[in-house]
FIVOMI-762917 format. One record per residue (C-alpha): residue in one letter; y, z, x. Coordinates in steps of 0.25 Angstrom, whole numbers, always signed. Each point is the difference from the previous one (the first is absolute). Layout:
REM residues N
+-------+-------+-------+-------+
| titor | north |    up |  east |
+-------+-------+-------+-------+
|     a |     Y |     Z |     X |
...
+-------+-------+-------+-------+
This chain:
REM residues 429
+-------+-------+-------+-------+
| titor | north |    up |  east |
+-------+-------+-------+-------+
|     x |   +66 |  -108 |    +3 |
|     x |    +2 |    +3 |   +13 |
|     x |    +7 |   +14 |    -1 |
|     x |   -11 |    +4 |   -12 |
|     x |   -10 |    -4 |   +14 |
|     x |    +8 |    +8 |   +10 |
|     x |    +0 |   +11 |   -10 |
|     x |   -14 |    +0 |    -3 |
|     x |    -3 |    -1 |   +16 |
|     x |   +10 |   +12 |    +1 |
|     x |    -8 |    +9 |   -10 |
|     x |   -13 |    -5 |    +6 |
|     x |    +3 |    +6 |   +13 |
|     x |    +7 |   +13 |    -5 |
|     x |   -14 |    +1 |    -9 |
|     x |    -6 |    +1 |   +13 |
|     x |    +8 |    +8 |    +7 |
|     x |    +0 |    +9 |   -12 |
|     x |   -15 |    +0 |    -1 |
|     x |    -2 |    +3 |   +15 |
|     x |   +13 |   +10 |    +4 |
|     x |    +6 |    +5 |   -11 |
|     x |   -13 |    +4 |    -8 |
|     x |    -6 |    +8 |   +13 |
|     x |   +13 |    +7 |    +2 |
|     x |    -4 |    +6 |   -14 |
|     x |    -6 |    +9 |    +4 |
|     x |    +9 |    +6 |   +10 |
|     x |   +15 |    -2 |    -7 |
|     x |    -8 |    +1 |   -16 |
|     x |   +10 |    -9 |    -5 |
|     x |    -5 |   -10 |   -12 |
|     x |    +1 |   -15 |    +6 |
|     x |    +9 |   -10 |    -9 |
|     x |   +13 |    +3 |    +7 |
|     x |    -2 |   -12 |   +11 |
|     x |    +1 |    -9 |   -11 |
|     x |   +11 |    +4 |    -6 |
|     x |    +6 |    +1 |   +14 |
|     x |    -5 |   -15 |    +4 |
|     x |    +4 |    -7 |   -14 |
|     x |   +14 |    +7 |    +4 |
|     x |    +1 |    -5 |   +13 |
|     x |    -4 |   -14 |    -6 |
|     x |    +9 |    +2 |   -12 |
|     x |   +16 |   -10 |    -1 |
|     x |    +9 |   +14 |    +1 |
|     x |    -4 |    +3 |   +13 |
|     x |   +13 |    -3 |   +11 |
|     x |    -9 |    -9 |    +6 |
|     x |    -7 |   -14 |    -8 |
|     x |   -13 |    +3 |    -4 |
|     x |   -11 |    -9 |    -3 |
|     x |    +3 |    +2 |   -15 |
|     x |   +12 |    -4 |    -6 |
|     x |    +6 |    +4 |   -12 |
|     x |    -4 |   -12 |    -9 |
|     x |   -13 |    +1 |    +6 |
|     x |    -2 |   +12 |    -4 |
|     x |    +5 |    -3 |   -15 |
|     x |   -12 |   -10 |    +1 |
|     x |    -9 |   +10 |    +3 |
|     x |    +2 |    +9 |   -13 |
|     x |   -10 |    -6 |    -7 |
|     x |   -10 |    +4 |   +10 |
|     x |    +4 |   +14 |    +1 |
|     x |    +1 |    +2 |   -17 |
|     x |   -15 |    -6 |    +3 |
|     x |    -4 |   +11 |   +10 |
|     x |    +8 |    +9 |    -9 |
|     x |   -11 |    -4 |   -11 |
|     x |   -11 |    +3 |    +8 |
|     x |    +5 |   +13 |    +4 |
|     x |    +0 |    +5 |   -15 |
|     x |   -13 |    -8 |    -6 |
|     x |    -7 |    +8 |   +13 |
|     x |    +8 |   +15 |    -6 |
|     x |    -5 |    -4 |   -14 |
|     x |   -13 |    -3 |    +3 |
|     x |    -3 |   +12 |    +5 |
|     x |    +5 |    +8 |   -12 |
|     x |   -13 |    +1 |    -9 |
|     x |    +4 |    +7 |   -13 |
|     x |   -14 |    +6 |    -2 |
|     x |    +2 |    +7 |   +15 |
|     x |   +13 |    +5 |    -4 |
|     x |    -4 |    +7 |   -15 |
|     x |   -12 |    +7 |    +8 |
|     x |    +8 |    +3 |   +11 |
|     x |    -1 |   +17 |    -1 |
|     x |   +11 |    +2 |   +12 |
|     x |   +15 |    +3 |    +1 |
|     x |    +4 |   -13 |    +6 |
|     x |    +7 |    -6 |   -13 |
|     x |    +8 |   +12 |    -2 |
|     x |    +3 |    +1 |   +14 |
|     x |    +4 |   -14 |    +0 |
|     x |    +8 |    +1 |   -12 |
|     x |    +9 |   +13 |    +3 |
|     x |    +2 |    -5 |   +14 |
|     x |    +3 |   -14 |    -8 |
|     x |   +11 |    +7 |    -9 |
|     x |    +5 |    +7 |   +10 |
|     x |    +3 |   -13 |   +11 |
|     x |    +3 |   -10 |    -8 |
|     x |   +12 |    +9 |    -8 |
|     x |    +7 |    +7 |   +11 |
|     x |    +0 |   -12 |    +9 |
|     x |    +4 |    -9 |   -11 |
|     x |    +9 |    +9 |    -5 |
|     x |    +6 |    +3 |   +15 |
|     x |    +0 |   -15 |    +1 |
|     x |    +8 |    -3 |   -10 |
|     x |   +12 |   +10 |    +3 |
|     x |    +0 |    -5 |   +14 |
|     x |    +1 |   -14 |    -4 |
|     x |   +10 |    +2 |   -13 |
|     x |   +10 |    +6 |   +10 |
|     x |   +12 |   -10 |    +3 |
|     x |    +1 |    +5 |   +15 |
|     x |   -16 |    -6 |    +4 |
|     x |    +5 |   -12 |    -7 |
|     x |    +5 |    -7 |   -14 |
|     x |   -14 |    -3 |    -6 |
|     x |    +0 |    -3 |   -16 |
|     x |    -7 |   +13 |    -8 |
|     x |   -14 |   -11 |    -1 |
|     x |    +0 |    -3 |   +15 |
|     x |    +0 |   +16 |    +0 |
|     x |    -9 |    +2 |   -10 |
|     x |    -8 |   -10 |    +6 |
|     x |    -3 |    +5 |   +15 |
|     x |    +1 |   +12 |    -4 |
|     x |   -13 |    -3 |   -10 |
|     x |    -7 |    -7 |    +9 |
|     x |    +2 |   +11 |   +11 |
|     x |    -6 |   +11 |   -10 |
|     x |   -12 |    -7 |    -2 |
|     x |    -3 |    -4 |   +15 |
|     x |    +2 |   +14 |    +3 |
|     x |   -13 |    +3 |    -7 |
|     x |    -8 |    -8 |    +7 |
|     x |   -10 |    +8 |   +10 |
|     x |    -8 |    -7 |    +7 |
|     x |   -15 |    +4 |    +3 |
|     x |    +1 |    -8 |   +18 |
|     x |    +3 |   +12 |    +5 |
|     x |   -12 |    +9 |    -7 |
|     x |   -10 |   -11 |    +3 |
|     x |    +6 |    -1 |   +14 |
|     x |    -3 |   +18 |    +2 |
|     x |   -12 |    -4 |    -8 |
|     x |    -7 |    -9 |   +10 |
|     x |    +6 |    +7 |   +13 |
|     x |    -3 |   +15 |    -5 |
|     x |   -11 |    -2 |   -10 |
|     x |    +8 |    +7 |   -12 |
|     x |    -6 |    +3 |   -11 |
|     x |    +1 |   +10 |   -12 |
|     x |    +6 |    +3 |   -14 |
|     x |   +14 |    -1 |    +6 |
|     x |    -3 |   -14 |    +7 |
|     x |    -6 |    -4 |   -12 |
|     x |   +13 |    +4 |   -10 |
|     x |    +8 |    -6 |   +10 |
|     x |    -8 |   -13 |    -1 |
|     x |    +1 |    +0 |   -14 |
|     x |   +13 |    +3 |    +0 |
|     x |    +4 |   -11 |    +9 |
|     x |    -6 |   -10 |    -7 |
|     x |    +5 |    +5 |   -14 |
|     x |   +16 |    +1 |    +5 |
|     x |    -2 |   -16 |    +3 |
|     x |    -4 |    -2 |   -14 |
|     x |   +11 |    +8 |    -5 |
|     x |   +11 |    -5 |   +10 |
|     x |    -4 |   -15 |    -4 |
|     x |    +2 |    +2 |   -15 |
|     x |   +11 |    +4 |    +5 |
|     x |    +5 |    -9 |    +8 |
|     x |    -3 |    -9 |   -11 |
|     x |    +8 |    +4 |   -10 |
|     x |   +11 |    -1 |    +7 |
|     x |    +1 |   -14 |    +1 |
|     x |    -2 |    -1 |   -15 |
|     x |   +11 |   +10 |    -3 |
|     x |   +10 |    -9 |   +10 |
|     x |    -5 |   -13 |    -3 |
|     x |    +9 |   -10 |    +3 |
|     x |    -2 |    -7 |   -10 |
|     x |    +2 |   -17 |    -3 |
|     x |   +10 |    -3 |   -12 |
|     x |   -14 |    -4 |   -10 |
|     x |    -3 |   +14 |    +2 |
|     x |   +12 |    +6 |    +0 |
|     x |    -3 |   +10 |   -11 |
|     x |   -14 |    +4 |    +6 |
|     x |    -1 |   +17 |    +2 |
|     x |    -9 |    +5 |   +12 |
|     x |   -10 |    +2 |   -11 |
|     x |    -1 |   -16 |    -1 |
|     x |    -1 |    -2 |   +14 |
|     x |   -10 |   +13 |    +2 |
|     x |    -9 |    -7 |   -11 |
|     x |    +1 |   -13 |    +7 |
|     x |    -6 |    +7 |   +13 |
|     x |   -11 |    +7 |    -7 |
|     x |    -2 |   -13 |    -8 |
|     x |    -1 |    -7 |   +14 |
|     x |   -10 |   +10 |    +8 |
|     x |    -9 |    +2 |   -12 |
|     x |    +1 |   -14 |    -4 |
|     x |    -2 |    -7 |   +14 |
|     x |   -13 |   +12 |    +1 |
|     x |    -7 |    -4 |   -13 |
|     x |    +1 |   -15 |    +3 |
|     x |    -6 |    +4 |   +14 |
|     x |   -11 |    +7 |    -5 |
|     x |    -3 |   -11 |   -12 |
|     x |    +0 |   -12 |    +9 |
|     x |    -5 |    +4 |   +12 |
|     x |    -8 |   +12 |    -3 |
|     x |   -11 |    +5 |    +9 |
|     x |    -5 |   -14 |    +6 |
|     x |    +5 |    +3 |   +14 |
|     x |    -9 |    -5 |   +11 |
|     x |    +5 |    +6 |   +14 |
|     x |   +12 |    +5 |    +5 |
|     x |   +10 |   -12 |    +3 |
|     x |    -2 |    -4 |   -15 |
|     x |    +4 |   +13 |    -4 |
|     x |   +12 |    +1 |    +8 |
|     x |    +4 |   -16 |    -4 |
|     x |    -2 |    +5 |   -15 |
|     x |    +9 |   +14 |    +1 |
|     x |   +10 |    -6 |   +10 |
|     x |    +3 |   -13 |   -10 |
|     x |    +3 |   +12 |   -11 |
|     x |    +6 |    +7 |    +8 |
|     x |   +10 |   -13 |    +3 |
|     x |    +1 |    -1 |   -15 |
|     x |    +3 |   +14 |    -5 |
|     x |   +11 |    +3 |   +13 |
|     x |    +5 |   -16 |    -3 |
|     x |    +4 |    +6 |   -14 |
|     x |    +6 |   +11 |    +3 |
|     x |    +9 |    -5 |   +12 |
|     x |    +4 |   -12 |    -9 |
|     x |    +4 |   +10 |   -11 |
|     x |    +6 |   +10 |   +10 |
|     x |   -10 |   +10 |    -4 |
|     x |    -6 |   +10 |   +10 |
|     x |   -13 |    -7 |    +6 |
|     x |    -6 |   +15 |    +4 |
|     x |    -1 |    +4 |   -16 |
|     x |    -5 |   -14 |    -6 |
|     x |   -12 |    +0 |   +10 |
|     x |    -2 |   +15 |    +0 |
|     x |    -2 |    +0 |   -15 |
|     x |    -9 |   -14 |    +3 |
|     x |    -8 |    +8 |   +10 |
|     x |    -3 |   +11 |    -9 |
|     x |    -5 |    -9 |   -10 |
|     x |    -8 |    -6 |    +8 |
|     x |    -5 |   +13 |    +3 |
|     x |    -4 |    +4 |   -11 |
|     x |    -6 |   -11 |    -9 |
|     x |    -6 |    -9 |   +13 |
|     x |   -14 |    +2 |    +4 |
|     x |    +2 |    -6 |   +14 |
|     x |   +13 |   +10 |    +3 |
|     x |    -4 |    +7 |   +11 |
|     x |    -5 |   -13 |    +7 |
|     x |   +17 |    -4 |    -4 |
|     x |    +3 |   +13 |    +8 |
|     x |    -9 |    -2 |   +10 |
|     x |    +5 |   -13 |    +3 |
|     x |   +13 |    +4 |    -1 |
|     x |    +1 |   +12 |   +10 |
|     x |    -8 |   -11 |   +11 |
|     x |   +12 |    -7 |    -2 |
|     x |   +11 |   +12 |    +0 |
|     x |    +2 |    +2 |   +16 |
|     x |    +5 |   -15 |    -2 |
|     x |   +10 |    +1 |   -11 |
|     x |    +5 |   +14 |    +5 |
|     x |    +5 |    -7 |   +12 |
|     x |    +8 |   -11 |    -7 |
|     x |    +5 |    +9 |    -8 |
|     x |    +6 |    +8 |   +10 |
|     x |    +6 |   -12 |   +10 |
|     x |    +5 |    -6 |   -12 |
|     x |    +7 |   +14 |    -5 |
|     x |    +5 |    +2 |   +13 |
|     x |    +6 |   -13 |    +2 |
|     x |    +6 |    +0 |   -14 |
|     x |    +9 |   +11 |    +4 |
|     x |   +16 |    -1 |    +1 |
|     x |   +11 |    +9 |    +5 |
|     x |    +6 |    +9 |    -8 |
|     x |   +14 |    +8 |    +0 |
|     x |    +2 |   +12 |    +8 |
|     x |    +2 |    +8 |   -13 |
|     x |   -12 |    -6 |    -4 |
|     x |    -8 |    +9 |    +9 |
|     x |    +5 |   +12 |    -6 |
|     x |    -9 |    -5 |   -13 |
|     x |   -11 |    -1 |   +10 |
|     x |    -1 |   +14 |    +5 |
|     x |    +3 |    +7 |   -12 |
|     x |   -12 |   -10 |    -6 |
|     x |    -8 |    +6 |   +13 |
|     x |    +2 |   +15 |    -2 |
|     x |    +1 |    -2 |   -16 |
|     x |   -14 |    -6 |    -2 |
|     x |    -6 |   +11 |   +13 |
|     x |    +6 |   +13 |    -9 |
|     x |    -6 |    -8 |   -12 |
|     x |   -14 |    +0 |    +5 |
|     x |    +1 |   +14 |    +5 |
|     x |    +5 |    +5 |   -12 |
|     x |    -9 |    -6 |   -10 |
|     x |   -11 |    +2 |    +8 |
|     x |    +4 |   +15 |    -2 |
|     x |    +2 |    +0 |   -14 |
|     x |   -14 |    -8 |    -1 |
|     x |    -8 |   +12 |    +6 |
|     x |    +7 |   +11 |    -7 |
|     x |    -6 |    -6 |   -13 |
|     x |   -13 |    -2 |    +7 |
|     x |   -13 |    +7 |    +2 |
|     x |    -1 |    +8 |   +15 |
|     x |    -2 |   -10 |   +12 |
|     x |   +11 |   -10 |    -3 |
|     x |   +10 |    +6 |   +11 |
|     x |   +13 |    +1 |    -2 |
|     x |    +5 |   -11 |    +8 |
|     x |    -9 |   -10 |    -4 |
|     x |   +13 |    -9 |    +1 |
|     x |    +0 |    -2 |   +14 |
|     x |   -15 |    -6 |    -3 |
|     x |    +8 |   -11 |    -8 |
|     x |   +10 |    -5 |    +8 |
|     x |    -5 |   -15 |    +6 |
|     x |    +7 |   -11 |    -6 |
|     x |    -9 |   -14 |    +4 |
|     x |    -2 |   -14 |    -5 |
|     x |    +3 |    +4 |   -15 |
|     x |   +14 |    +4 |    +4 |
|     x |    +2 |   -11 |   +10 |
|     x |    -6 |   -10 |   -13 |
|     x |   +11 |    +7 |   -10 |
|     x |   +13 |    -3 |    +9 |
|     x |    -5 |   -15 |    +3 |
|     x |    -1 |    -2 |   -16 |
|     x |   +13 |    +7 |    -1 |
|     x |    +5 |   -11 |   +10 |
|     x |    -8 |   -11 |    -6 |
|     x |    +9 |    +1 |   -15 |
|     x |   +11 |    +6 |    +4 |
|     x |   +12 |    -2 |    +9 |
|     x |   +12 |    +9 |    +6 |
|     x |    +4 |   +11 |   +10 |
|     x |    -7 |   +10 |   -11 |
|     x |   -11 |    -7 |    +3 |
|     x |    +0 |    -1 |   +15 |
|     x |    +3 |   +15 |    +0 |
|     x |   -13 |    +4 |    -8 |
|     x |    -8 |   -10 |    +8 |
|     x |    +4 |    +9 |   +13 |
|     x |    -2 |   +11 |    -6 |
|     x |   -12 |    -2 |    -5 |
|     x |    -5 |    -6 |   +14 |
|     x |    +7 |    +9 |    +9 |
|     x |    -9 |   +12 |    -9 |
|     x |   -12 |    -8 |    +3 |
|     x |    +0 |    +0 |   +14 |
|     x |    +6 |   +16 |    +2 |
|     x |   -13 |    +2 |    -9 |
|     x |    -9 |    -8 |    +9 |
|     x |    +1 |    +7 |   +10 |
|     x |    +0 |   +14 |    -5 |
|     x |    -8 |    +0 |   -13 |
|     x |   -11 |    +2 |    +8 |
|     x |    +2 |   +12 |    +9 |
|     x |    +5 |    +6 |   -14 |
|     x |   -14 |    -2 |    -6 |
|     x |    -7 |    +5 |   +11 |
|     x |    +8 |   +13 |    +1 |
|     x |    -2 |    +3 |   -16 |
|     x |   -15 |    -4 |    +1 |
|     x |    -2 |    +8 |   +12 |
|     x |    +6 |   +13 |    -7 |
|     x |    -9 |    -4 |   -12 |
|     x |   -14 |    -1 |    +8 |
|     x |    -3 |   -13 |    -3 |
|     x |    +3 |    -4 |   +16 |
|     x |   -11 |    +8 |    +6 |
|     x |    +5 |    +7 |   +16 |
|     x |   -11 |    -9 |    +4 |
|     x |    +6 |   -13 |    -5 |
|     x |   +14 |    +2 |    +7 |
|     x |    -3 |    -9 |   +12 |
|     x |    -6 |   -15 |    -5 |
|     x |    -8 |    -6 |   +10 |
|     x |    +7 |    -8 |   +11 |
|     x |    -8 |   -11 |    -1 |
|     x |    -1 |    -2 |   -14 |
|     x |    +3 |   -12 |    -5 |
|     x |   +12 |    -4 |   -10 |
|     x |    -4 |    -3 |   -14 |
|     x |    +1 |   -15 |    -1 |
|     x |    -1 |    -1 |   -14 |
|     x |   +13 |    +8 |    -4 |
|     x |   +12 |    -9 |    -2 |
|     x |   +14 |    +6 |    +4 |
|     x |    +5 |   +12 |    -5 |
|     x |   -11 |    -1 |   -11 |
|     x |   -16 |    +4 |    +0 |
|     x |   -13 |    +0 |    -9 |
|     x |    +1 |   +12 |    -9 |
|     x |    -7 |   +12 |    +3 |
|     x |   -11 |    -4 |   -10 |
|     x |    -4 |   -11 |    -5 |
|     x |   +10 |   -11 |    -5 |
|     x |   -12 |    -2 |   -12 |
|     x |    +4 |   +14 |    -5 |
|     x |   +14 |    -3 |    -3 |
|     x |   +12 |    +7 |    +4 |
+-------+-------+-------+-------+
């Protein structure tokens, strides 16, 4: 009790910090916040030479927690994904996200792979390989939209190219958590009573379970809400039930609640007051995402590095060149490098290695975690000089809009590395 008290007095006080520094050097430095959390739960973290606050078993007992925020984190992506917004959504952003998807997830799965089937980085069985390497691709998908909601706020953005790349955004997280999904079916490890279940079993256990856990949610609880603590009581105890399952069943958290927040979308009539409650409560369970990733980290091998830069350069060329091949299909004023409008990583990402870490164990899985981590904070603090650059050639960043006003003041509602979308969260993704 009295390390999760120093913990939560640790992340108070870098909350603070955060809110007051780090937030108004925005501005200056345009990097997306969300990398001092990671940095703190590291420094807090038991593989550090010195003894941390957090200890190993400690940390073990805290899993449940983080498979809880997990949760959150994909019932808030799944609720903002209204299937009536998506099928009159006229713009190029699901064929964007798509090609781009295709493109990332197959050459750094692929790259992965190699690298880690090759005896000299390490003697790995072929589905530890397979394994990382799976997981990898599909982190690799993952853009996030921080960075275009940070140039959106400091340089007023907008246009038809801010508005793909929003859409795009928010598409790749649904594709990239599907995704990520499937791959815990496909290496399940499964007890001996279900020995003989394929990946099309547990897949249809996870689509049972978020549907499922949605329709009961909207049967018994319906639309008699009164204010906003009882609808947070009454999401947050699903959301304990839904994330409970799929930790209990080593399933991945992030899909059972994303397909749970989709239904809710779509057959509940109090769905946007869901969201709105939900994105109040975001900022908060960014943050313990983040200190918990980052003290869930564990050195790797020195050969183990070498998968970490190829993964770094694999999923950049990725972007780019899907992004390419994106626009040559499209019609004019999608540029060329689009791709380089795609690169943030963000809480997505960071949610997919914890999960990895939460079912699965080994130095496979300790390299994809840093990898996956390591990209994260590169892409924090570039991501958004990138998208300034490319909405600046566009037009949609005005001359006039170059220097933000010194005194204006941070966005306090915008959680780290994560922001409200550029339109309404009602109309879906």
């Amino acid at each position: 009790m009295q390390t999760v008290l120093l913990v939560i007095a640790i992340a108070g006080i870098a909350y603070v910090l955060a809110h007051y520094v780090v937030e108004r050097l925005q501005a200056r430095i345009l990097m997306s916040s969300g990398v001092e959390y990671l940095i703190l739960g590291l420094l807090l973290g038991p593989f550090m030479p010195w003894d941390g606050p957090i200890d190993e078993p400690t940390l073990r007992s805290l899993y449940p927690v983080m498979s809880l925020v997990i949760g959150a984190l994909g019932l808030l992506t799944g609720l903002r994904a209204n299937f009536r917004a998506l099928l009159i959504r006229q713009d190029e952003a699901g064929q964007l996200a798509m090609t781009v998807f295709v493109f990332a997830g197959s050459a750094v799965g692929l790259g992965s792979w190699a690298l880690l089937s090759t005896p000299v980085l390490g003697s790995y069985t072929g589905e530890q390989a397979m394994a990382g390497a799976a997981v990898l691709g599909a982190s690799a998908t993952v853009s996030s939209a921080g960075a275009l909601a940070l140039v959106q706020r400091l340089f007023k953005a907008e246009g038809a190219l801010t508005r793909l790349l929003d859409g795009t955004m928010r598409a790749a997280e649904l594709l990239a958590i599907m995704a990520f999904g499937t791959v815990f079916c496909v290496f399940h490890a499964s007890d001996p009573e279900h020995a003989d279940w394929t990946y099309a079993n547990w897949l249809l256990v996870t689509l049972g379970l978020g549907v499922g856990l949605g329709a009961l949610f909207r049967l018994f609880i319906g639309d008699r809400f009164g204010d906003d603590d009882q609808v947070f009581l009454a999401v947050l105890g699903i959301i304990v039930f839904a994330s409970g399952a799929a930790y209990y069943l080593q399933l991945s958290p992030l899909l059972v609640t994303l397909i749970l927040g989709m239904t809710l979308a779509n057959v509940a009539r109090c769905a946007d007051l869901i969201l709105a409650t939900m994105e109040r409560q975001q900022r908060t369970l960014s943050l313990m995402l983040l200190v918990m990733a980052g003290a869930m980290w564990r050195p790797i091998e020195s050969s183990g590095w070498i998968v970490v830069l190829a993964y770094l350069l694999m999923r950049f060329g990725a972007k780019l060149l899907g992004g390419w091949a994106a626009s040559a299909s499209a019609p004019q004023g999608v540029p060329r490098d689009v791709g380089r409008g795609l690169l943030g990583h963000g809480n997505v990402a960071v949610a997919m290695a914890a999960s990895f870490r939460l079912a699965f164990d080994g130095p496979v899985v300790d390299i994809a975690f840093t990898a996956i981590l390591c990209s994260v904070v590169l892409s924090e603090l570039s991501s958004a000089r990138q998208l300034k650059g490319l909405l600046l050639d566009s037009g949609d960043i005005q001359p006039e809009g170059l220097k933000p006003a010194a005194d204006d003041p941070p966005a306090a509602d915008l959680p780290p590395s994560e922001a409200s979308p550029a339109e309404p969260a009602s109309k879906g993704a």
